[in-house]
C-alpha positions as CSV (number, residue, x, y, z in Angstrom):
1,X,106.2,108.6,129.3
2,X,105.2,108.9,125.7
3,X,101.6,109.4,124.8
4,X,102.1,107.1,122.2
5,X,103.8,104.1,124.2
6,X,102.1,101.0,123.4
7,X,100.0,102.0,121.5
8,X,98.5,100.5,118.7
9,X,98.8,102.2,115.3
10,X,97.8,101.4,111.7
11,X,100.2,103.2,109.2
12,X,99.2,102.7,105.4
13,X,102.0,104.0,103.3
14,X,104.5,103.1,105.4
15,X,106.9,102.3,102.6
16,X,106.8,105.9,101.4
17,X,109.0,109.0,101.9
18,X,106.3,110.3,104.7
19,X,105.5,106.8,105.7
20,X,109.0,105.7,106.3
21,X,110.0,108.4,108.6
22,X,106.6,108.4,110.1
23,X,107.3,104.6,111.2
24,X,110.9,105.7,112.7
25,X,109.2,108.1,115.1
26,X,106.3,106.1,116.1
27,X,108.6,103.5,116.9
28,X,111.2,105.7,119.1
29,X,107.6,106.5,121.0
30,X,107.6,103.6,121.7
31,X,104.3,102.5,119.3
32,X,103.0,98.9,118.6
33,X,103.3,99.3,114.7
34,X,101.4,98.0,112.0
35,X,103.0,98.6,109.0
36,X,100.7,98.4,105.5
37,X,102.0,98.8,101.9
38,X,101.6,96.9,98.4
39,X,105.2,95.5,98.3
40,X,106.1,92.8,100.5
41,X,109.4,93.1,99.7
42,X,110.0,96.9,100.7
43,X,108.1,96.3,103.9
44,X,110.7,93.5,104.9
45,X,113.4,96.0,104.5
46,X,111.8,98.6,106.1
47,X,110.8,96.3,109.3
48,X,114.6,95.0,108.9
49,X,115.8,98.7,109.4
50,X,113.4,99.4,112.0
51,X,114.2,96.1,114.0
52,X,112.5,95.4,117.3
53,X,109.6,93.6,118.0
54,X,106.7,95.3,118.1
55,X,106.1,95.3,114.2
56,X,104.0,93.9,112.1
57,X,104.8,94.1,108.2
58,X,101.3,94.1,106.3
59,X,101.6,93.6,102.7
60,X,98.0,94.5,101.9
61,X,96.2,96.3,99.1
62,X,94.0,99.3,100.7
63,X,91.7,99.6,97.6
64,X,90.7,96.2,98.1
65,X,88.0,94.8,100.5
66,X,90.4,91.7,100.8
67,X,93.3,93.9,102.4
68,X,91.3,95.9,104.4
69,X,90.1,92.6,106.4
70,X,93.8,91.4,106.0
71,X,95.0,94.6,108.0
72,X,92.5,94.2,110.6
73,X,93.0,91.0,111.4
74,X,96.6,91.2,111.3
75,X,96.6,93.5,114.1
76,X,94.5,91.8,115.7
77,X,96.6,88.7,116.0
78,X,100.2,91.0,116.3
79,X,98.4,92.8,119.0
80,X,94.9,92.4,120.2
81,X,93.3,95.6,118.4
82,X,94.6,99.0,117.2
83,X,94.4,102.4,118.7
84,X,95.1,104.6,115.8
85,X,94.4,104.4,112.0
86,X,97.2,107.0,110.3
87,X,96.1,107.1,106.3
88,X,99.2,108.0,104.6
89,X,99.2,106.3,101.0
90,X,98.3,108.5,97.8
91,X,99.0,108.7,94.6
92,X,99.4,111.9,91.9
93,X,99.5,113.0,88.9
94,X,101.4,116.1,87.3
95,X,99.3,116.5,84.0
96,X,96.6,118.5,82.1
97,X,93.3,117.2,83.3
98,X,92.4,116.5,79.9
99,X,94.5,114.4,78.8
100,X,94.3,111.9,82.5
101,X,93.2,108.4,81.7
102,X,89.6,107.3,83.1
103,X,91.3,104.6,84.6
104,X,93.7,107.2,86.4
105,X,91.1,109.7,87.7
106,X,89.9,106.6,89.7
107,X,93.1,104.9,90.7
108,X,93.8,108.5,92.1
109,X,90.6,108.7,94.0
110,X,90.4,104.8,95.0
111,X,93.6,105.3,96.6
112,X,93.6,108.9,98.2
113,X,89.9,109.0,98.8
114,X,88.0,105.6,98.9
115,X,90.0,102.8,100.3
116,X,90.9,105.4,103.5
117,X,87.4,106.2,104.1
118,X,86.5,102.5,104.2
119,X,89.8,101.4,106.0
120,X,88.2,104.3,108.7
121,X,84.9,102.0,108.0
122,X,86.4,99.2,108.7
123,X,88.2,99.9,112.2
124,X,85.3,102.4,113.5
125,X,83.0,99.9,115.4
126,X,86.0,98.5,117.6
127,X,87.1,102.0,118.4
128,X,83.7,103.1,119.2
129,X,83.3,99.5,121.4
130,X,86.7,99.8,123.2
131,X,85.5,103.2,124.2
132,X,89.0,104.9,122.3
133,X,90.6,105.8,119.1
134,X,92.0,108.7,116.9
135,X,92.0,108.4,112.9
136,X,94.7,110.8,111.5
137,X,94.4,111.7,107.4
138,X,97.2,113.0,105.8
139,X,96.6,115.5,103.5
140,X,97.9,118.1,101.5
141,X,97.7,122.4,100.8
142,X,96.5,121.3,97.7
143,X,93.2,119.9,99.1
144,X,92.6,123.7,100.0
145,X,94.0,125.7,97.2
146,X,93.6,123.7,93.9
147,X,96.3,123.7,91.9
148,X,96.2,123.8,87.9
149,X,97.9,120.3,86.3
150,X,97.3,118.8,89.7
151,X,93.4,118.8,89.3
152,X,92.6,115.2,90.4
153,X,95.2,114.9,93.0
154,X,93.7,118.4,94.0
155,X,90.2,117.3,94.4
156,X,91.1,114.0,95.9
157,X,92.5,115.5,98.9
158,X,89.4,118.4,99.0
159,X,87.4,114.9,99.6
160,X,89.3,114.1,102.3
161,X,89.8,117.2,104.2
162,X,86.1,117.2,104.1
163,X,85.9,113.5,105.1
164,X,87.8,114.6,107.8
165,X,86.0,117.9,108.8
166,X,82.7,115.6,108.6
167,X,83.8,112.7,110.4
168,X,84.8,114.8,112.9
169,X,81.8,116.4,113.7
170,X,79.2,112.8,113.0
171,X,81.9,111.8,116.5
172,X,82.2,114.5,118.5
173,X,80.0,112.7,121.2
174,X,82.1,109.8,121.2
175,X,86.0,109.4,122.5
176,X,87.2,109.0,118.7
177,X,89.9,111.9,117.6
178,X,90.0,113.0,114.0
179,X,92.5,114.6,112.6
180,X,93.6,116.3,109.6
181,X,97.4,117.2,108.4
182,X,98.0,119.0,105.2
183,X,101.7,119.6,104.3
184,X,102.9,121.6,101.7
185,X,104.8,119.8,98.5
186,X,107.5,117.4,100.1
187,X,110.4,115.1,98.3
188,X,109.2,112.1,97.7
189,X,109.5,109.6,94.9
190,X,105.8,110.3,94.1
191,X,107.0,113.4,92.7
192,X,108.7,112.9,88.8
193,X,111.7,114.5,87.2
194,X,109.5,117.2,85.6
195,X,107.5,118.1,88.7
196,X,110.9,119.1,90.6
197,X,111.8,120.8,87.5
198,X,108.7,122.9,87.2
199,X,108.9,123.4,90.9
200,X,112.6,125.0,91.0
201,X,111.4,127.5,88.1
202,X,108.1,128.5,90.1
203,X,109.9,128.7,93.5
204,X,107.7,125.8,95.1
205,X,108.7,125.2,98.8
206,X,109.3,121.8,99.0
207,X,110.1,119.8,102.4
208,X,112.0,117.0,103.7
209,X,110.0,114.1,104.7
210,X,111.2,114.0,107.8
211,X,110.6,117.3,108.7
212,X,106.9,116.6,107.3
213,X,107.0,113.2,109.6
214,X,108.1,115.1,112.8
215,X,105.2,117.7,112.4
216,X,102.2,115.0,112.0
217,X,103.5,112.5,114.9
218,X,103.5,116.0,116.6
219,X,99.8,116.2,115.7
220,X,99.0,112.7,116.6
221,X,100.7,113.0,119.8
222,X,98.5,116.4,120.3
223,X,95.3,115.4,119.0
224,X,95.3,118.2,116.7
225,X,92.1,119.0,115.0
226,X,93.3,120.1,112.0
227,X,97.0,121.8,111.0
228,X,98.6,123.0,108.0
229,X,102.0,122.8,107.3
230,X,104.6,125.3,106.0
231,X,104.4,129.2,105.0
232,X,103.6,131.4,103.4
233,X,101.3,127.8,102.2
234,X,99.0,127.9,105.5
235,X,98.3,131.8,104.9
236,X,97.6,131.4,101.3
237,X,94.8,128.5,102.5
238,X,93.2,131.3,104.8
239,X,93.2,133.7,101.8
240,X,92.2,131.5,99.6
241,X,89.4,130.4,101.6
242,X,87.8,134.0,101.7
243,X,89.0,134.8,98.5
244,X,89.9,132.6,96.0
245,X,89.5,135.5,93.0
246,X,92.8,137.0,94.7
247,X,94.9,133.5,94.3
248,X,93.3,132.9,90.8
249,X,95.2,135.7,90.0
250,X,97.9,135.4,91.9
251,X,99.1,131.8,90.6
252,X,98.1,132.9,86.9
253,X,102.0,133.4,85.8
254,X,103.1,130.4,87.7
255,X,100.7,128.0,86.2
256,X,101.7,129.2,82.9
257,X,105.1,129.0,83.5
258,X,104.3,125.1,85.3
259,X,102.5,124.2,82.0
260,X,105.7,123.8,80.2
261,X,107.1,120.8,82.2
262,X,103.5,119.0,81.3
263,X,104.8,115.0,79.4
């Protein structure tokens, strides 16, 4: 029997290239699924394709104390509680840090860094009271190497590897998992025309989501503390870690080279 059979998960992003194929998987494990996104109308389609009854479309906004609530007590009522929180939603940017709207920088952060940490917020006490529960944050290599014209997006998901290191630790006296995935660059729509251009001239590994979806279920059904995803990407993390002077140079020519895709 699955580890994951029955039980109940929260998916933000489900309408997403991750998110999508995340929900596929859960459900062939037989997972009660919550599925959260913005657009009612791509979560109908996605619930459609799915089929089955053990879903429950969620059109909620996460930034927004108003959807949080909405999410919880949607489960709730679809299925008595939830088990697991997976935070999959984010937004980026491929631009020069200077010229980023005000309004972007926190759009970038409300959504990557914020509204999960207070989504975990919001579902902690009834994990912590039903004795049970595993919050998963998707991440990304680029919260532990920061990448040049990726700057916010980069120090978004530094926040929440940290969050998730932290979080971690304030519960290890409790039954309450954490864990932290951190693929490499994947193909989704949240990458633009010019970021698939500069990566094909920089020789950026990119994966498929579902490849990227099969490796985090894995984690979830493992309880993974923290993995990285993809290499030579989780080596250059470990170098980069000990000494980031050596990637600084290292990723000089590439940046350089990036920098001419920039809108």
């Amino acid at each position: 029997m699955s580890k994951l059979k029955q039980q109940r998960i929260i998916l933000t992003g489900a309408t997403g290239g991750i998110g999508g194929e995340i929900a596929k998987l859960l459900q062939a494990e037989g997972a009660q699924l919550g599925l959260v996104g913005r657009s009612k109308e791509k979560l109908e389609q996605l619930q459609k394709k799915l089929g089955g009854s053990d879903i429950r479309a969620v059109a909620a906004d996460i930034t927004d104390a108003d959807g949080r609530q909405k999410i919880v007590d949607q489960m709730r009522e679809a299925f008595g509680g939830y088990d697991i929180l997976i935070n999959t939603a984010g937004i980026m940017d491929f631009t020069a840090f200077v010229d980023q709207s005000d309004e972007r920088i926190e759009a970038v952060f409300q959504t990557n860094v914020i509204a999960p940490m207070q989504l975990t917020k919001k579902v902690l006490p009834y994990m912590l009271e039903q004795k049970k529960g595993h919050i998963v944050n998707v991440g990304s290599t680029f919260g532990s190497i920061g990448f040049a014209w990726f700057t916010t997006y980069s120090t978004s998901k530094f926040a929440m590897r940290g969050f998730s290191q932290a979080l971690r630790r304030e519960l290890a006296d409790t039954a309450i998992k954490v864990t932290y995935v951190a693929p490499r660059a994947v193909k989704t729509a949240l990458n633009s025309g010019a970021v698939y251009k500069m990566a094909e001239e920089v020789k950026m590994n990119m994966d498929a989501p579902k490849d990227v979806a099969r490796q985090i279920v894995r984690s979830v059904i493992k309880q993974d503390k923290e993995r990285y995803l993809g290499f030579p990407e989780s080596l250059f993390v470990r170098i980069n870690a000990i000494l980031p002077g050596l990637v600084d140079k290292a990723t000089r020519g590439q940046n350089k080279a990036a920098k001419k895709y920039l809108s």
